[in-house]
C-alpha positions in Angstrom: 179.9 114.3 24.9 179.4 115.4 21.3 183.3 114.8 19.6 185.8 112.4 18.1 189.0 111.6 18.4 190.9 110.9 15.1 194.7 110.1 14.3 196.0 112.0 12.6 199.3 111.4 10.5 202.2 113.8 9.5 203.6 112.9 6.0 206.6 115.1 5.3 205.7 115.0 1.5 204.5 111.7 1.5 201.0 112.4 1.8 199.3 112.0 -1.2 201.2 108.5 -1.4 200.0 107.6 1.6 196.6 108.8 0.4 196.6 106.1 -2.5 198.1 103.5 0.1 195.2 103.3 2.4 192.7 104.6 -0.5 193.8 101.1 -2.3 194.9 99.1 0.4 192.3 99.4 3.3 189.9 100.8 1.2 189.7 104.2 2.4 187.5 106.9 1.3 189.1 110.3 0.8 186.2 112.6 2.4 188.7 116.0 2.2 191.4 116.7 0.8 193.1 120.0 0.3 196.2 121.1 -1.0 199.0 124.1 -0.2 198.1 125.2 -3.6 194.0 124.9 -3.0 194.9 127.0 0.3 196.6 129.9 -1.4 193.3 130.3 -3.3 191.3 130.8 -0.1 194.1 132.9 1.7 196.0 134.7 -1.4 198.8 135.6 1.3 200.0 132.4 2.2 203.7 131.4 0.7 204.7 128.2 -0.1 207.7 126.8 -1.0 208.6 126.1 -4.7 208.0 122.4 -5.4 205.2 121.8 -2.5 202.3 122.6 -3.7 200.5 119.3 -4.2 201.9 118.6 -0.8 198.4 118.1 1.2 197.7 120.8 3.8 194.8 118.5 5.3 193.0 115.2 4.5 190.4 113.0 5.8 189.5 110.0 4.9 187.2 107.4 6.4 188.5 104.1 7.1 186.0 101.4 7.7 184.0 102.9 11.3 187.0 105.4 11.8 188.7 108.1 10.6 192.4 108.9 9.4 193.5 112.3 8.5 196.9 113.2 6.5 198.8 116.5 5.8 202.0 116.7 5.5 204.1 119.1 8.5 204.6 117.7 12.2 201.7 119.4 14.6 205.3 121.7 16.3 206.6 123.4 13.4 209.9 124.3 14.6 210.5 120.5 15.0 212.4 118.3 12.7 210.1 115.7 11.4 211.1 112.1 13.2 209.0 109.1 12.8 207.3 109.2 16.2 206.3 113.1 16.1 204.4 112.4 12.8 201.2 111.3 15.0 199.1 113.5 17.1 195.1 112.9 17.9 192.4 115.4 16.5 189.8 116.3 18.9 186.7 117.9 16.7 183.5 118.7 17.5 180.9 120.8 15.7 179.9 121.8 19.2 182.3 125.3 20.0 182.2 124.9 23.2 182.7 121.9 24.0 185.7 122.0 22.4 186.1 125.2 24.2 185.9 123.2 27.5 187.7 121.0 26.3 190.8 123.1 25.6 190.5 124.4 28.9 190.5 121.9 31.4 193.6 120.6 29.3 195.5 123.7 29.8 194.6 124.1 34.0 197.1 121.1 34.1 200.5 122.9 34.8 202.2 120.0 32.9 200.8 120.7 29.6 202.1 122.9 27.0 200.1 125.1 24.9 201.9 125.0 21.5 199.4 127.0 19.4 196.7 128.5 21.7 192.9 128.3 20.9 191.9 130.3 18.4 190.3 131.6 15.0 192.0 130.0 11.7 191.9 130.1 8.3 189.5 126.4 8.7 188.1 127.1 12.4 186.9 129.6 14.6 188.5 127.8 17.1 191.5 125.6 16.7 194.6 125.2 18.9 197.2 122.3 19.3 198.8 121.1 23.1 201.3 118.5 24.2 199.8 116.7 27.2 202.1 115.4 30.0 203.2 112.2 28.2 204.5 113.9 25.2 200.9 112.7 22.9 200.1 116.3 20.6 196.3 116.4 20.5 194.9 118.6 18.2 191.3 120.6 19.1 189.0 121.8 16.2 185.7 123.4 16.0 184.1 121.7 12.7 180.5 122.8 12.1 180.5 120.6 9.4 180.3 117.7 11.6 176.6 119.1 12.7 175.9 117.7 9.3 
């Protein structure tokens, strides 16, 4: 096995607070950080609400032997955010298909649903989100830079 599992938090516009929390308070080490405004510079077509730009798109930061990341919307977009739905664990290798396999033997299960299906992103050539059966949303990412 060549992956990681990392929580990863849902903010609703509080991510960049909690960003200085944990950077000050645990010590944390902001290793990424991206904003909705950095975002519209890579994809020019994205749309984002007036007011939210500095909210944080994605984040990772490394906390002690383990990693955190942060953004700001819940993993089911059509979902109100509710403390409880703000955590979900990111899966992420720089190995394709393992996460690939991954994906797959998750979705054979008839009791999980696919809520965005594998698939080319604007961050990953593969990326897709699932709830498994005991409600846990778990992310899967293909990150080459994690070969690094």
């Amino acid at each position: 096995m060549n992956y990681e599992v990392v929580t990863f938090l849902s903010m609703n516009g509080r991510g960049a607070e909690a960003i200085d929390f944990y950077t000050k308070h645990l010590k944390a080490q902001v290793l990424f950080k991206v904003t909705y405004e950095d975002m519209t510079r890579m994809d020019p077509t994205m749309v984002v609400e007036s007011g939210k730009e500095q909210w944080i798109s994605h984040s990772i930061l490394q906390v002690g032997v383990h990693k955190i990341m942060i953004a700001e919307e819940t993993m089911v977009p059509k979902e109100d955010y509710l403390l409880g739905n703000n955590v979900s664990l990111c899966i992420q290798s720089a190995d394709k298909e393992e996460i690939e396999g991954i994906y797959n033997s998750l979705v054979q299960d008839q009791r999980t649903k696919v809520i965005s299906p594998l698939g080319k992103v604007i961050f990953s050539e593969s990326y897709g989100i699932v709830k498994d059966p005991f409600g846990m949303l778990i992310q899967l990412n293909y990150d080459e830079r994690l070969a690094k």
